[in-house]
C-alpha positions in Angstrom: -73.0 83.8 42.9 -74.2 84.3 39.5 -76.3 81.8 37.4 -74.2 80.1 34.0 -77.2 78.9 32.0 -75.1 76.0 29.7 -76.6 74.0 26.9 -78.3 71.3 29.5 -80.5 74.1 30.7 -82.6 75.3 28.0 -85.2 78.2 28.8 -88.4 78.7 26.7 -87.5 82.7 26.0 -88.0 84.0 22.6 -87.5 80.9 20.5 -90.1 78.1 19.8 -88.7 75.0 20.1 -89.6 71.5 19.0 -88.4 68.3 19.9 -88.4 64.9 17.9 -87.8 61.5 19.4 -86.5 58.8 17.3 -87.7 55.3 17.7 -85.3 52.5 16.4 -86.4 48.7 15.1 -84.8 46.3 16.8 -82.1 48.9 17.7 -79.4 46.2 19.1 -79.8 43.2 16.9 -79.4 45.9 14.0 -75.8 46.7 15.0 -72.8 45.9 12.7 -70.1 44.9 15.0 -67.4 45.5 12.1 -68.9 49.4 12.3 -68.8 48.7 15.8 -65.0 48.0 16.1 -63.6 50.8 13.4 -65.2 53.0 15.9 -63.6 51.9 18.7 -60.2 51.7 17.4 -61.0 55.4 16.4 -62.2 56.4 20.1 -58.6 54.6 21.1 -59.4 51.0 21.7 -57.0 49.2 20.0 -54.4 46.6 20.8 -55.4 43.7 22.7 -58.8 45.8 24.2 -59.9 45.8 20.7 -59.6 41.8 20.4 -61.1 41.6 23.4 -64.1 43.0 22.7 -64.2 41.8 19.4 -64.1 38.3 20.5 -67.2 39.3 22.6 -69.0 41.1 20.1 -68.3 38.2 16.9 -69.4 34.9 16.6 -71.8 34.8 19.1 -73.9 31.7 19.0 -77.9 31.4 20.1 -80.3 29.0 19.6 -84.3 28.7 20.7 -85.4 26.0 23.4 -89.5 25.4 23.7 -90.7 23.3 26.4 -94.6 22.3 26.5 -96.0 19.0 28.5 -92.2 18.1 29.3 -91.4 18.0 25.6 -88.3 19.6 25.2 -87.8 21.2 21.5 -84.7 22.8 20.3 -83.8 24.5 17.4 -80.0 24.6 15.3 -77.7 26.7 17.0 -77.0 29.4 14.7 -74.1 31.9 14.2 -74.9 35.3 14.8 -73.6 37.8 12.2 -74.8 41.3 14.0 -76.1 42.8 17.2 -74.7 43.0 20.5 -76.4 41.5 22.7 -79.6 44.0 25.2 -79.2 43.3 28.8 -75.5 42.7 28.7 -73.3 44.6 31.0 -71.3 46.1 27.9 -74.2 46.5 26.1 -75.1 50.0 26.5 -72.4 50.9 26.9 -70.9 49.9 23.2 -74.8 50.9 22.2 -74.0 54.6 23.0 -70.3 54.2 21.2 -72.1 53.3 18.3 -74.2 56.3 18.6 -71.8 58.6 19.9 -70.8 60.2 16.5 -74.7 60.9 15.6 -74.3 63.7 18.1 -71.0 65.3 16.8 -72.6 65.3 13.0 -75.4 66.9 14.1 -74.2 69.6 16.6 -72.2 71.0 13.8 -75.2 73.1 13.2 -75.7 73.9 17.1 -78.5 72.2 17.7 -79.2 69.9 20.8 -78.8 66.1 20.7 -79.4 63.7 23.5 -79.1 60.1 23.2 -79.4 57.7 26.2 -78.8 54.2 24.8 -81.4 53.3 21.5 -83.9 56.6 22.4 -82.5 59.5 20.7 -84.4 62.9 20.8 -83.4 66.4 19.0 -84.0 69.7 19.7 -84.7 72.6 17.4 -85.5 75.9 18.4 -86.2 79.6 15.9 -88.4 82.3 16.6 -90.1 81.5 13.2 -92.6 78.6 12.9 -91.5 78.0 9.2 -88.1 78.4 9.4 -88.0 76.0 12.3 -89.5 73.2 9.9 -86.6 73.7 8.0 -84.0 73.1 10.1 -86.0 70.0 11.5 -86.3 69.0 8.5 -82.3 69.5 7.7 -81.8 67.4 11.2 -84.3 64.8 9.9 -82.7 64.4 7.3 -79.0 64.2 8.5 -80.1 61.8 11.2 -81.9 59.1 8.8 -79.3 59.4 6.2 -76.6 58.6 9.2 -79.0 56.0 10.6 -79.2 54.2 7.1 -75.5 54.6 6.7 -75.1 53.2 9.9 -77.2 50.2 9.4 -79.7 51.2 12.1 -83.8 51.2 11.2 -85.6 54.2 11.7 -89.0 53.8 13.0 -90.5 55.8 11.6 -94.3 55.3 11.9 -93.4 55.2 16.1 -91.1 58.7 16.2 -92.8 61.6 17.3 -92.8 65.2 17.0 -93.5 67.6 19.8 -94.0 71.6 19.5 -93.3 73.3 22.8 -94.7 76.4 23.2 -96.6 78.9 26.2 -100.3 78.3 25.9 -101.0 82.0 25.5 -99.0 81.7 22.4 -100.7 83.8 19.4 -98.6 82.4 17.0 -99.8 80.4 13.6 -99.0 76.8 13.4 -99.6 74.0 11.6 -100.5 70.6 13.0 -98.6 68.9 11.0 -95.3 69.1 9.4 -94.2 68.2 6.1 -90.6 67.1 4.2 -90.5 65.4 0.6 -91.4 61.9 1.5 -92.4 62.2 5.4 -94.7 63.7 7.0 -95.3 64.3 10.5 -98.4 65.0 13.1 -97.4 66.9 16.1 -97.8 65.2 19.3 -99.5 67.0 21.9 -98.0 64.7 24.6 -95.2 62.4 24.3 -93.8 59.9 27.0 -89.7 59.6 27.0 -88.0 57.9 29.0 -90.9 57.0 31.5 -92.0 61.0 31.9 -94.7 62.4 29.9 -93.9 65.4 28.1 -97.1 67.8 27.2 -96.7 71.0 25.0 -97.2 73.4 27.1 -95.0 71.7 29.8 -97.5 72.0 32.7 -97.2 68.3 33.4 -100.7 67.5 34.1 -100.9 64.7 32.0 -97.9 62.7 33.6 -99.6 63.8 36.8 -102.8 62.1 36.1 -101.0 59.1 35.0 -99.0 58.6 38.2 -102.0 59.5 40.1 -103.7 56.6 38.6 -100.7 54.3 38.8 -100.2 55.1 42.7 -103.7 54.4 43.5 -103.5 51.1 42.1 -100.5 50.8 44.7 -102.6 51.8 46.9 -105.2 49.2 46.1 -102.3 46.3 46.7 -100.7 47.8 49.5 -104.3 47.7 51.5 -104.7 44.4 50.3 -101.0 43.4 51.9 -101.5 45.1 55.3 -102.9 42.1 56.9 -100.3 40.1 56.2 -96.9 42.2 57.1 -95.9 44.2 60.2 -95.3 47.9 59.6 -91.4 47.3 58.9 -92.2 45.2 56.0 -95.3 47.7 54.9 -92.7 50.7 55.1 -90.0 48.7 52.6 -93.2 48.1 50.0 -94.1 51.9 50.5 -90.1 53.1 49.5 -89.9 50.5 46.9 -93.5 51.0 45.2 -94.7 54.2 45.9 -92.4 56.7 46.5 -89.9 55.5 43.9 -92.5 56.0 41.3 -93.4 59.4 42.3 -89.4 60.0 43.1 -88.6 59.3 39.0 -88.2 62.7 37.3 -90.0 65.1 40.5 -87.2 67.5 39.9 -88.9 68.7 36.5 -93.1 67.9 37.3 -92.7 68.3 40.6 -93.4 72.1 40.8 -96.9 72.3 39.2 -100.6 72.7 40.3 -101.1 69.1 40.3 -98.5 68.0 42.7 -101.5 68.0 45.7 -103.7 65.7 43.6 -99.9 63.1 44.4 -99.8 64.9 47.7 -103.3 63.1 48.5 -102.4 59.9 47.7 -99.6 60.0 49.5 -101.4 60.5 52.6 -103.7 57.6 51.5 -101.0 55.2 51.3 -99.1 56.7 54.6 -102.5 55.8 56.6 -102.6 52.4 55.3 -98.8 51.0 55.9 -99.0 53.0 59.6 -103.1 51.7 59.7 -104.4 54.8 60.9 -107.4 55.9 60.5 -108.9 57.3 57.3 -109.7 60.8 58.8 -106.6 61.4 60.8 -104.5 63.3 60.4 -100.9 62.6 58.8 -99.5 66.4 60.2 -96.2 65.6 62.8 -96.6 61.5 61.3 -94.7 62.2 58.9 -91.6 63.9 60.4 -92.0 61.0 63.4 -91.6 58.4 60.9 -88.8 60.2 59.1 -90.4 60.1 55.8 -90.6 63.0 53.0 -94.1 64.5 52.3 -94.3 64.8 48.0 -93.5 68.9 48.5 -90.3 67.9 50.7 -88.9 65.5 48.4 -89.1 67.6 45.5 -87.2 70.0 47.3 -84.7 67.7 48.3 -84.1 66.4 44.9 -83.8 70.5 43.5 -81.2 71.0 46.2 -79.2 68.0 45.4 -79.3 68.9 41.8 -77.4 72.5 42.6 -75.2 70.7 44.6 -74.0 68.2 42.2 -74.1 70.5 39.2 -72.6 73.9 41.3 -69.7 74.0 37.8 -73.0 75.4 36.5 -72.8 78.5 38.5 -69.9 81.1 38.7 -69.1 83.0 42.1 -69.1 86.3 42.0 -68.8 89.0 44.8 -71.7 91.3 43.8 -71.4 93.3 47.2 -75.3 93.7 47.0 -77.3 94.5 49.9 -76.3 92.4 52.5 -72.5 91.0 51.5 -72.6 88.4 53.9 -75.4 86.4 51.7 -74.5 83.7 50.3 -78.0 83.6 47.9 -77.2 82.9 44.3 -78.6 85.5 41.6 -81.5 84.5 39.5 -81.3 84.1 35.5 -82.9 87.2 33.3 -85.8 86.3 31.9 -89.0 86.8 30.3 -91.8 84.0 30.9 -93.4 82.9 34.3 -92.4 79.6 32.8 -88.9 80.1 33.7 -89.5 80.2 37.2 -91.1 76.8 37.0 -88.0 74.8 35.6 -85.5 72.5 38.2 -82.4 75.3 37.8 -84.5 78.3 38.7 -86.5 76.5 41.4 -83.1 74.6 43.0 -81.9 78.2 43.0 -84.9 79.3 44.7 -84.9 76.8 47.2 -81.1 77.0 48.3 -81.3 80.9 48.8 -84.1 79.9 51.4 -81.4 77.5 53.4 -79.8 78.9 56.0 -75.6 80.3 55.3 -74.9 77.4 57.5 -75.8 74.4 55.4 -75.4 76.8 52.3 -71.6 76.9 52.4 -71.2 73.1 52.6 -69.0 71.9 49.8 -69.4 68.1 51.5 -71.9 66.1 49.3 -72.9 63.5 51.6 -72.9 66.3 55.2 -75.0 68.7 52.5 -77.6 65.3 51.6 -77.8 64.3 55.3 -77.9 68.3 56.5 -80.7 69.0 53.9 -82.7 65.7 54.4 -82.9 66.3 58.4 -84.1 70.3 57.9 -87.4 69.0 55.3 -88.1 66.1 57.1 -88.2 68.1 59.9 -90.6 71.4 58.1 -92.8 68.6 57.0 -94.2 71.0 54.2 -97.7 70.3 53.1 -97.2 72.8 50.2 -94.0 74.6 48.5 -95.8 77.8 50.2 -94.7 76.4 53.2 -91.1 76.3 52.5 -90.6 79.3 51.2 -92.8 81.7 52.9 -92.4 79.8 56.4 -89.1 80.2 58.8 -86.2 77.2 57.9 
């Protein structure tokens, strides 16, 4: 098989890149349903799915109710003229319809877009510091006049800037950059969509965050243990702890700092199995048929090949041994490369054995995949792929 790089997977090659991320003010009471339904009809809504949803986008009514020492105070009910209403089930879902055409204006001059619901980020990339000002600034631009157009409110003073580049860059830069009207200080770290995204993209700033954020669970789940069997203690570990270490792995998860999580991990194992401080968690963890930190990031880089295998085209490269079923790495240039969720999930599934490789069965390769690393139990990546699977 031969890698496809497409535009989700971006590699940090030649090109500089920087990313902005739009904030928007009250992003969904700023929408004009009228806008709203034109662009439906034009996405093919029409006939009586049109009136549909225009009779639950218009005329919406809401008043304010304030209760204080049984008082009960209520103010006029009031006609609302725009917004959709956050929290809906259609709501972000006609939120991203009303966004959608942001993305076609801009990728007209082949740049990257990605909007998930009111957060919208772009990326920019050139080999040239200045000329990659420009064409932010061009997208900057483009996107407020469309946001204006489109009744929306930039946010200005909360949208950021980010420069990504490798830290042994010798390249000039400003820290700031300038457009008539706006300027712009570049972030060093931003935080999207609950991941925190450094410059250098060596994550250890979102790792020092969660570290401190699963200690605290730590704190509460030793303060709980007293008062719940180990069945209860186990739920409270899957639905604090590990989901919060779980959300984004697949693109932190492979960095120096991934012990420091690995460590707290074992913390909070000890205290929902109450063992003893110094024991050891090694063989625990398969018995109890949970992931260590290393094994679920490997699970999650598997699945991700899985699901996205379009992304790779099959080729009979009658290399060496022709009875391989390994998938050829990308060309590239930078160690940093190696480090991002395609090249890794790459790296990882050439390490399965053909067996489980040549399962085109989502749920048998999940279940397949999930028994093999629960069963390794690795206490580093090293493990994995140096050790026998």
């Amino acid at each position: 098989m031969r890698y496809s790089p497409t535009p989700s997977m971006v590699t940090f090659e030649d090109a500089q890149l920087k990313q902005q991320f739009f904030d928007l003010s009250k992003a969904y009471d700023s929408i004009d349903t009228i806008y709203l339904l034109q662009k439906l009809e034009c996405y093919g809504v029409r006939g009586n799915a049109n009136k549909w949803l225009k009779s639950f986008v218009t005329n919406r009514k809401q008043r304010v109710t304030i209760t204080q020492n049984n008082v009960i105070a209520k103010s006029k009910i009031l006609t609302r003229s725009t917004g959709i209403d956050q929290g809906s089930t259609l709501g972000g879902i006609l939120f991203i319809i009303y966004l959608n055409d942001l993305g076609v204006l801009l990728l007209k001059i082949q740049e990257f877009v990605v909007n998930y619901v009111d957060d919208t980020s772009l990326l920019v990339s050139d080999v040239n510091f200045e000329e990659l000002t420009r064409k932010a600034g061009q997208l900057f631009f483009k996107s407020k006049t469309w946001f204006d157009q489109n009744k929306l409110i930039l946010n200005e003073s909360k949208s950021k800037a980010i420069l990504f580049d490798t830290s042994r860059s010798q390249k000039e830069k400003s820290n700031i950059i300038s457009w008539p009207g706006y300027s712009f200080q570049l972030s060093d770290c931003v935080k999207f969509l609950g991941v925190h995204i450094d410059q250098f993209l060596n994550w250890r700033q979102h790792t020092e965050i969660l570290s401190i954020k699963l200690s605290r669970i730590c704190f509460a789940l030793r303060s709980i243990t007293r008062y719940m069997n180990e069945r209860t203690l186990k739920i409270v570990y899957f639905g604090n702890f590990e989901s919060n270490y779980n959300y984004g792995i697949i693109f932190w998860g492979n960095n120096e700092n991934l012990n420091k999580i690995f460590l707290i991990q074992k913390r909070a194992f000890r205290i929902v199995f109450k063992l003893n401080f110094r024991e050891s968690c090694r063989g625990k963890f398969r018995d109890k048929n949970i992931f260590t930190v290393f094994g679920l990031y490997l699970f999650e880089c598997l699945l991700f090949l899985h699901k996205n295998r379009h992304n790779f085209t099959e080729e009979n490269l009658n290399l060496y041994n022709t009875r391989s079923l390994d998938i050829n790495f990308p060309a590239h240039r930078l160690t940093l490369t190696e480090k991002c969720p395609s090249y890794m999930s790459i790296r990882a599934f050439n390490k399965l054995p053909n067996q489980i490789k040549c399962i085109t069965d989502y749920k048998l390769f999940r279940n397949r995949i999930k028994n093999l690393l629960v069963m390794l139990e690795p206490y580093s990546l090293a493990e994995y792929f140096e050790g026998a699977v």
